[in-house]
VEXPA-684595 format. One line per 3 residues: number of its first residue (from 1); their letters; for each residue y, x, z of N, C-alpha, C. Coordinates in Angstrom, 1 decimal. Example, Ala and Ser with C-alpha at 12.3 -4.5 7.8 and 13.67 -1.06 7.14 Angstrom:
# VEXPA-684595
1	as	-5.7,13.2,7.8,-4.5,12.3,7.8,-3.3,13.2,7.8 | -2.2,12.8,7.1,-1.1,13.7,7.1,0.0,12.9,7.9
This chain:
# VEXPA-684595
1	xxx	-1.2,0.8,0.0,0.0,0.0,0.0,1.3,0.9,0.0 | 1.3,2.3,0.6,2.3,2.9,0.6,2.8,3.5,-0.6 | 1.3,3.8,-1.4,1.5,4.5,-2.4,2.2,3.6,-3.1
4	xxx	2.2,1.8,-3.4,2.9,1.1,-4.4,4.5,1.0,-4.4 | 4.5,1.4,-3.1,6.3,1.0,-2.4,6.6,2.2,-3.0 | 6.0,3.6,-2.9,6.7,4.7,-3.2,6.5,4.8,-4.8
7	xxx	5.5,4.4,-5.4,5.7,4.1,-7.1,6.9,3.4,-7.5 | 7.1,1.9,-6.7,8.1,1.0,-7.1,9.3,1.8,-6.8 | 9.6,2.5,-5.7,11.0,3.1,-5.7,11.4,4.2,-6.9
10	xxx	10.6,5.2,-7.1,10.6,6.0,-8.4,10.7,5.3,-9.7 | 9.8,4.4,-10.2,10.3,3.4,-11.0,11.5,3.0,-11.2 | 12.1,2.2,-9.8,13.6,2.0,-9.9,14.7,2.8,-10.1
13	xxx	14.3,3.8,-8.8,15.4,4.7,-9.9,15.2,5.6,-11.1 | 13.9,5.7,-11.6,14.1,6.1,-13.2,14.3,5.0,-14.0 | 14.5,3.8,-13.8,15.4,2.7,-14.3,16.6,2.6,-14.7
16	xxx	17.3,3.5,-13.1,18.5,2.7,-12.9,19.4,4.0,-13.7 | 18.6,5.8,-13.6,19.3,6.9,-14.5,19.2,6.3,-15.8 | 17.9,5.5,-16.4,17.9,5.8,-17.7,19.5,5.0,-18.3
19	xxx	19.7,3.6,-17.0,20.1,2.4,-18.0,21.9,3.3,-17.4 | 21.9,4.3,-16.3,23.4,4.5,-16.6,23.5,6.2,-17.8 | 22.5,6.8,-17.9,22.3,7.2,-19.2,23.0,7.0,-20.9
22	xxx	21.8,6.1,-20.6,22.4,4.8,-21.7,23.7,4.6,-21.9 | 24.4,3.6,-21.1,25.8,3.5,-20.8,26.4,4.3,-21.3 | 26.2,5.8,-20.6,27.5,7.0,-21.0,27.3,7.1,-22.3
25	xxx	25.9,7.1,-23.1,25.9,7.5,-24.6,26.4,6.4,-25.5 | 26.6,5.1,-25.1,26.7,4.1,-25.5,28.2,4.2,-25.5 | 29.0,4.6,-24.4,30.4,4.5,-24.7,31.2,6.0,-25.4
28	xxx	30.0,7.1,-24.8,31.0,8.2,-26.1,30.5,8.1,-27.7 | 29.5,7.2,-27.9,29.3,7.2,-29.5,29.9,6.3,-29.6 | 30.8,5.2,-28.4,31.7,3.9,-29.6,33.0,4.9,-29.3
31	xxx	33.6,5.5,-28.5,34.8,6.2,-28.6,34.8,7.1,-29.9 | 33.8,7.7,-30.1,33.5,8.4,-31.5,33.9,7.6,-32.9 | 32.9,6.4,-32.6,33.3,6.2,-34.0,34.6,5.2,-33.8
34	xxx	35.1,4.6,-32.4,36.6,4.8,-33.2,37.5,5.6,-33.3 | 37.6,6.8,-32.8,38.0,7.7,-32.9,38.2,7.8,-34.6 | 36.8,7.7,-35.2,36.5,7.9,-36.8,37.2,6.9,-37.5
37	xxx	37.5,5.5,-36.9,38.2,4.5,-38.0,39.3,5.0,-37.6 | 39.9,5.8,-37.0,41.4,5.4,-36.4,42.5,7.0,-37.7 | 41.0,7.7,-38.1,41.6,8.5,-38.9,43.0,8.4,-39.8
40	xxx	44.1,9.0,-40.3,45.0,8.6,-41.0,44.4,8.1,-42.7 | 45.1,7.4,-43.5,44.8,7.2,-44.6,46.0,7.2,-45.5 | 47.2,7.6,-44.9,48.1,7.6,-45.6,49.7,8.6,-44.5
43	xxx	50.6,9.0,-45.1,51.3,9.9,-44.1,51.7,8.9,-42.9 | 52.7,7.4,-43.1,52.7,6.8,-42.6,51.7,6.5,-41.1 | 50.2,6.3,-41.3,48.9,6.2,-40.4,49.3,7.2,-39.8
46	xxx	49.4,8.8,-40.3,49.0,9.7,-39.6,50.8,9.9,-38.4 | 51.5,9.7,-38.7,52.9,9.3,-37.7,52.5,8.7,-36.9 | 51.9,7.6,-37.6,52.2,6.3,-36.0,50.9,6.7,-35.1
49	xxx	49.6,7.5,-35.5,48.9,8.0,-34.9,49.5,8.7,-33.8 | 50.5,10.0,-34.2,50.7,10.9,-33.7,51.7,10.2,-32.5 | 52.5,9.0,-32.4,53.4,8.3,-31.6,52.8,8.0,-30.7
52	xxx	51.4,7.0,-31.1,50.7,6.3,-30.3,49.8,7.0,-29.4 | 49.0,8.0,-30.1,47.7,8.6,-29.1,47.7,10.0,-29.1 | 48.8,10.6,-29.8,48.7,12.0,-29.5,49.1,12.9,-28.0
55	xxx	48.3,13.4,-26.8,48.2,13.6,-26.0,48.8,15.0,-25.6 | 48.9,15.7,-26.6,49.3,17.2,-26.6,49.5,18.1,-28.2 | 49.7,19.0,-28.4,49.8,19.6,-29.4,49.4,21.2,-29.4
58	xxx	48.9,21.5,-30.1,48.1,22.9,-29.8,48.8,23.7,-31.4 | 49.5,24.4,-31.4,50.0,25.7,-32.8,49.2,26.4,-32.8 | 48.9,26.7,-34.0,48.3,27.8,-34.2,48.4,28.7,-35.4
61	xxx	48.6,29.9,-35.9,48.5,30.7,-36.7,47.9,30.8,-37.8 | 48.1,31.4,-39.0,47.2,31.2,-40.1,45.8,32.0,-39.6 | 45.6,32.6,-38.7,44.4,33.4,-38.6,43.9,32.0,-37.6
64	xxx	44.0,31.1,-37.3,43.4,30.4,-36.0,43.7,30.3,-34.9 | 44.8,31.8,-34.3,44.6,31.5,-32.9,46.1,30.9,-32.2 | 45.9,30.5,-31.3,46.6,29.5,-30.6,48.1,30.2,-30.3
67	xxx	49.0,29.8,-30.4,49.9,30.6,-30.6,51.0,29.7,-29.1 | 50.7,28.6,-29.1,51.5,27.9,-28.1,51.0,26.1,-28.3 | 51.0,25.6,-26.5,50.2,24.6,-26.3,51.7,23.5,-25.7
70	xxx	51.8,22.2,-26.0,52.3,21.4,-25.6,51.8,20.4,-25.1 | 52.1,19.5,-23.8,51.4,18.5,-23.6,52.2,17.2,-23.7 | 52.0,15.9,-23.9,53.1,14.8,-24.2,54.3,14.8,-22.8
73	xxx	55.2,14.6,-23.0,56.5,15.1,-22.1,56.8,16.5,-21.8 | 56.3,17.1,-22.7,57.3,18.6,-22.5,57.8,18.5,-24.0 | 59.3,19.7,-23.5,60.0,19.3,-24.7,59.3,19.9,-26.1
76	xxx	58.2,20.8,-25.9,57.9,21.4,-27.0,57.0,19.9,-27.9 | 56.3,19.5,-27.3,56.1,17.9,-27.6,57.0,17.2,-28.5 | 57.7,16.8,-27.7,58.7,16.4,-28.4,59.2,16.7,-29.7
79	xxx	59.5,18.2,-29.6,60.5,18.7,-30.4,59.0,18.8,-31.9 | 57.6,19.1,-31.4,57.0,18.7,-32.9,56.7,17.2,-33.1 | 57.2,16.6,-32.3,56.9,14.7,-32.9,58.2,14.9,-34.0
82	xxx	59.0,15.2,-33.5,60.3,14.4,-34.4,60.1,15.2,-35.8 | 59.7,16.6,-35.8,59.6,17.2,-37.0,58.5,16.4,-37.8 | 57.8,15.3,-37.3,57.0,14.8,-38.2,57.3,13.3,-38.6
85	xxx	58.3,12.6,-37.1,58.6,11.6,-36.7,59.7,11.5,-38.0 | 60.8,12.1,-38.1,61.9,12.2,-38.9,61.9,12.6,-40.0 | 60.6,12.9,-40.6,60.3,13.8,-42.1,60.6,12.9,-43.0
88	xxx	60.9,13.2,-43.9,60.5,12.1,-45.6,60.0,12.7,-46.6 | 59.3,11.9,-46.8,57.7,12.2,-48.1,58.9,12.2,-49.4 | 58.5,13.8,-50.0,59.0,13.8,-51.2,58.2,13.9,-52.2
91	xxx	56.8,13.9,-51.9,55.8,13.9,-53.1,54.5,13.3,-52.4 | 53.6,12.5,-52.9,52.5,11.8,-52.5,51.7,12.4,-54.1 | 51.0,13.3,-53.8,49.9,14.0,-54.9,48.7,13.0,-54.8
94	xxx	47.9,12.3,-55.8,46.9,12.1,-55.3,45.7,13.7,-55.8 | 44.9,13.5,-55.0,43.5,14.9,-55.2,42.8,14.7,-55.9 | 42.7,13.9,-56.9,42.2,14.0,-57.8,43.0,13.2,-59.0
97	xxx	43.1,14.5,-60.2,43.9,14.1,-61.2,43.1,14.2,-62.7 | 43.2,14.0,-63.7,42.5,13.6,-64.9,43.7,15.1,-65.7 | 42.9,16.2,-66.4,43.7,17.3,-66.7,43.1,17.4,-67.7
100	xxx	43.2,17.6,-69.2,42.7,18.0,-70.4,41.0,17.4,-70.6 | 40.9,16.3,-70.0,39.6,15.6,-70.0,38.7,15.9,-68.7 | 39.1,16.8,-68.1,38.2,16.8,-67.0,39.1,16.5,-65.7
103	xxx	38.4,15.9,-64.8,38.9,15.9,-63.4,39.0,16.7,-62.6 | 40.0,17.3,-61.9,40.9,18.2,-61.2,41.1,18.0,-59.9 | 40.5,18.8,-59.2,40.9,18.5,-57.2,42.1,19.5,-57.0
106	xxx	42.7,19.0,-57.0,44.5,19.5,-56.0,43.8,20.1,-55.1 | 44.5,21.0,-54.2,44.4,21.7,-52.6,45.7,21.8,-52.6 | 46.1,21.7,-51.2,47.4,22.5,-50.9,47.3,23.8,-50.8
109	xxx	48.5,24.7,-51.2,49.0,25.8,-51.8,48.9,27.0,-49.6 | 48.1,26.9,-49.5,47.8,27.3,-47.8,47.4,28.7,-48.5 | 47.7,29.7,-46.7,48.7,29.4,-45.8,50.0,30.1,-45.5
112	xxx	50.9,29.2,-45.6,52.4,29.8,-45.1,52.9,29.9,-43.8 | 52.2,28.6,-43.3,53.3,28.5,-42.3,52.3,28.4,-40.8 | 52.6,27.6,-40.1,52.2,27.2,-38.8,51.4,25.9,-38.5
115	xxx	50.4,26.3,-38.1,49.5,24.6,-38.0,49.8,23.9,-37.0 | 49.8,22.3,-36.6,50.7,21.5,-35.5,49.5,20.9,-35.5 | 48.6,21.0,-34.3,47.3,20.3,-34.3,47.7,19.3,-33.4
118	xxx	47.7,17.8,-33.6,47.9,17.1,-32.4,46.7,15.8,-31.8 | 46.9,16.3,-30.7,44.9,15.8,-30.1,45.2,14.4,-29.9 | 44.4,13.4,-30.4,44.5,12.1,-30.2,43.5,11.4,-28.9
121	xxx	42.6,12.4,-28.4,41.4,12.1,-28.0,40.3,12.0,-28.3 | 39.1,11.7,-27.7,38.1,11.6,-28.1,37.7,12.6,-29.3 | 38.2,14.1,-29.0,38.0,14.9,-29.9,38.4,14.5,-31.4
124	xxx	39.3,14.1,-31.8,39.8,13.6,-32.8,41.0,14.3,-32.7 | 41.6,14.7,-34.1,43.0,15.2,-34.3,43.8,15.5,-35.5 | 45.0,15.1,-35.5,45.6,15.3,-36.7,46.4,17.0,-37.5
127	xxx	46.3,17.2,-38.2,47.0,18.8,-38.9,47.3,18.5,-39.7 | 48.9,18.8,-39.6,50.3,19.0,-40.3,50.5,21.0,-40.5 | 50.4,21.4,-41.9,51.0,22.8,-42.0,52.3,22.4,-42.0
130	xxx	53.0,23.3,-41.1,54.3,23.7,-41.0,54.9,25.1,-41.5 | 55.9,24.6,-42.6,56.5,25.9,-43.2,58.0,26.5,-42.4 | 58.0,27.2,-42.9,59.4,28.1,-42.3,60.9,27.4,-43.0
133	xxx	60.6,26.9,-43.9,61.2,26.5,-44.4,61.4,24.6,-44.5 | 60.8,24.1,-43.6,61.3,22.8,-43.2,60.8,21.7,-43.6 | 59.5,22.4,-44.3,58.2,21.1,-45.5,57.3,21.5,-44.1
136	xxx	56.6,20.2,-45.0,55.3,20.3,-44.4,53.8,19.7,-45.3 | 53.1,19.9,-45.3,51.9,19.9,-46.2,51.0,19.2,-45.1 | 50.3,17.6,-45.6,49.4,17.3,-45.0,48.7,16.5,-46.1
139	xxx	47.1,16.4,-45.9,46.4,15.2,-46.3,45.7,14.5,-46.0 | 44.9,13.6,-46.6,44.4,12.4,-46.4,43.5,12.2,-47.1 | 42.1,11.7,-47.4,40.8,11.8,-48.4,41.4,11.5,-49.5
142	xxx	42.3,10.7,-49.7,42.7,10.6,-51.0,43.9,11.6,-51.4 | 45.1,12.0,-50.6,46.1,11.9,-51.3,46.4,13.6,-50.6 | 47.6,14.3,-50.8,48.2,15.3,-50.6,49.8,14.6,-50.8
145	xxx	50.3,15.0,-49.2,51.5,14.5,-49.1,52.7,15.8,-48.8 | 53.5,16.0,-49.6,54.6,17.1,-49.5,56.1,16.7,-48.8 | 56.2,17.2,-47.6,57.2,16.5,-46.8,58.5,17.1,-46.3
148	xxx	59.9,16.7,-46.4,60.5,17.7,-45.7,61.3,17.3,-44.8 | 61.3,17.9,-43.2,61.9,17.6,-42.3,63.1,17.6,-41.9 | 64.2,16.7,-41.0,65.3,17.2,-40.5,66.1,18.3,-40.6
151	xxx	67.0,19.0,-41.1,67.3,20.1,-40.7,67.7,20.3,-39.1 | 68.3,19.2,-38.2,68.4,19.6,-37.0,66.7,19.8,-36.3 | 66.1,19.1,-36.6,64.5,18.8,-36.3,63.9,20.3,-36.2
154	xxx	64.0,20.8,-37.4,63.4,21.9,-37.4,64.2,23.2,-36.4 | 65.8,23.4,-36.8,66.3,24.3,-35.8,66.1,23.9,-34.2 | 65.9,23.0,-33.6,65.4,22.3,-32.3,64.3,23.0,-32.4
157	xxx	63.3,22.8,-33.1,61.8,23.3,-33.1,61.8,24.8,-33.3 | 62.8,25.7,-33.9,63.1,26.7,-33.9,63.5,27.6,-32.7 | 64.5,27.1,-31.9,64.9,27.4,-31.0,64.2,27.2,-29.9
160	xxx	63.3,26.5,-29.6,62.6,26.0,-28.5,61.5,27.0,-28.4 | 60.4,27.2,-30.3,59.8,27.9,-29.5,59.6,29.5,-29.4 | 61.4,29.8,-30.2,61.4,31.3,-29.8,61.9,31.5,-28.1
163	xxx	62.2,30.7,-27.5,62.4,30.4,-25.9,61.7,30.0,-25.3 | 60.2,29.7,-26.0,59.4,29.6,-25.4,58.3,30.0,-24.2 | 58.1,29.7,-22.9,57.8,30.2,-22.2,55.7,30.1,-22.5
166	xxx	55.8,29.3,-23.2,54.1,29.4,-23.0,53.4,29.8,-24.4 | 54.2,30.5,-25.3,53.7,31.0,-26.6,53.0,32.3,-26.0 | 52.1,32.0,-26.6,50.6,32.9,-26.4,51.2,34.6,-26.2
169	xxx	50.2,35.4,-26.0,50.5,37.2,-25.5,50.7,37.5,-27.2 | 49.6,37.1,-28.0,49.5,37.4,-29.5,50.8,37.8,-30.3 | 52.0,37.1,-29.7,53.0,37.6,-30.7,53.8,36.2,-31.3
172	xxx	54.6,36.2,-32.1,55.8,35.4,-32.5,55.1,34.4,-33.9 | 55.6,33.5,-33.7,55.6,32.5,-35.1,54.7,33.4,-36.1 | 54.0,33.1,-37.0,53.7,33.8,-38.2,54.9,33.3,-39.6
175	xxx	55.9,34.1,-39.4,56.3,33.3,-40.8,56.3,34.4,-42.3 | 56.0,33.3,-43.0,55.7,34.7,-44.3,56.2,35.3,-44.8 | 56.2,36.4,-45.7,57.2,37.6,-46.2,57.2,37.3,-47.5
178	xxx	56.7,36.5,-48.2,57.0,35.9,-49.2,56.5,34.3,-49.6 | 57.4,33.5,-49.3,56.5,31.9,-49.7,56.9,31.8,-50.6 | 56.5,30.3,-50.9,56.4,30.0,-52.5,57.8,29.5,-52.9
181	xxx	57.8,30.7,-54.2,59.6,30.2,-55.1,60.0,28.7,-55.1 | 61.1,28.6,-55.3,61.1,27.0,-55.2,61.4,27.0,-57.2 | 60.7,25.2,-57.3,60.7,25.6,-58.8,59.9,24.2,-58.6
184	xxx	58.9,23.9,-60.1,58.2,22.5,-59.9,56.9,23.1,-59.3 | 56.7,22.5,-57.9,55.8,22.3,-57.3,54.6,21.8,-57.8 | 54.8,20.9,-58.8,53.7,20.4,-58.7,52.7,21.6,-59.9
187	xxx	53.4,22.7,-60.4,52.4,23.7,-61.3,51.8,24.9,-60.0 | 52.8,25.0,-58.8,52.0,25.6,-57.6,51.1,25.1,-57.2 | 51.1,23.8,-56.9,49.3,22.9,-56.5,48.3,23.3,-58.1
190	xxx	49.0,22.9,-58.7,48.2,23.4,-59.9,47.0,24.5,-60.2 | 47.8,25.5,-59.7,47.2,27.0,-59.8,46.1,27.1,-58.8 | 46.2,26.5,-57.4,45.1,26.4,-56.2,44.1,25.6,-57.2
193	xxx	44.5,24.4,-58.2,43.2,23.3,-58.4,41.8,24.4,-58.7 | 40.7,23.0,-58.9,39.8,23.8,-58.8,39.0,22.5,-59.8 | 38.2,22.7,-60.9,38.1,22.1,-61.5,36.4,21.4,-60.6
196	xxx	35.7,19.9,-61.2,34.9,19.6,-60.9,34.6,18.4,-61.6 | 33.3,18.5,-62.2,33.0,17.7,-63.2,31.8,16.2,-62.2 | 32.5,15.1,-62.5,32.0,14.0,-62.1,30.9,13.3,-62.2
């Protein structure tokens, strides 16, 4: 008889781990996949993303590494919402174009400038290249959007984070010693394409 009491207790609680188990996988695979619908689809999406659920913001360098970390209410925060907040789209590329009979995948012309990774949660996040010069380069499955920011936006963002107290040991902004001439852009995307037959 003792032995059933102590079967029935083991039982229960290998019950009660599996079913809160369960639970935890149950709620990080639905944060997952909304995390996955909540992706941008357009520059638009990816703004109001960045308003609504972006929790921090992480820079980083063309080599990868972390160059300086903001969290939502510090000014460095701030000062990269508005550079994205206040931008206007001056070109909407779509990534795939029809070129001498065959179809053409665009890429953006990377890297110049500085990446603005901003964390939405649930491991999800958005990337905006940031140039030195006051564009910015993002996309979307479909589209390649060419953008250019404030001028006060960017000198704010300028000044903040050569004053910056939490930019990494690594060293200063990466900005480049030669970016791309200004001229028609759209033969600079050009030269990245990469041809692929359908």
């Amino acid at each position: 008889m003792e032995e059933v009491k102590w079967l029935i207790v083991v039982v229960s609680i290998a019950a009660i781990l599996l079913l809160i188990f369960g639970i935890t996988n149950l709620l990080t695979i639905w944060e997952a996949a909304e995390g996955a619908r909540s992706l941008p689809s357009s520059w638009k999406d990816a703004v109001n993303l960045v308003l609504e659920k972006a929790s921090s913001v992480e820079v980083r360098n063309v080599t990868g590494h972390v160059i300086a970390y903001f969290n939502r209410g510090e000014p460095g925060f701030d000062a990269a919402v508005n550079l994205v907040k206040n931008a206007e789209v001056i070109r909407q590329q779509p990534k795939k174009v029809l070129m001498e009979g065959r179809t053409v995948e665009v890429t953006i012309p990377y890297p110049w400038g500085i990446f603005l990774d901003f964390r939405l949660g649930g491991g999800v996040s958005i990337e905006f290249d940031y140039l030195p010069d006051g564009r910015i380069w993002f996309e979307t499955e479909d589209f390649i959007y060419e953008v250019i920011t404030r001028e006060e936006d960017a000198q704010t963002w300028s000044r903040l984070i050569a004053s910056s107290t939490t930019i990494a040991k690594c060293g200063n902004l990466p900005m480049p010693v030669f970016p791309p001439e200004n001229g028609d852009l759209s033969l600079k995307i050009y030269e990245n394409a990469t041809c692929k037959k359908l």
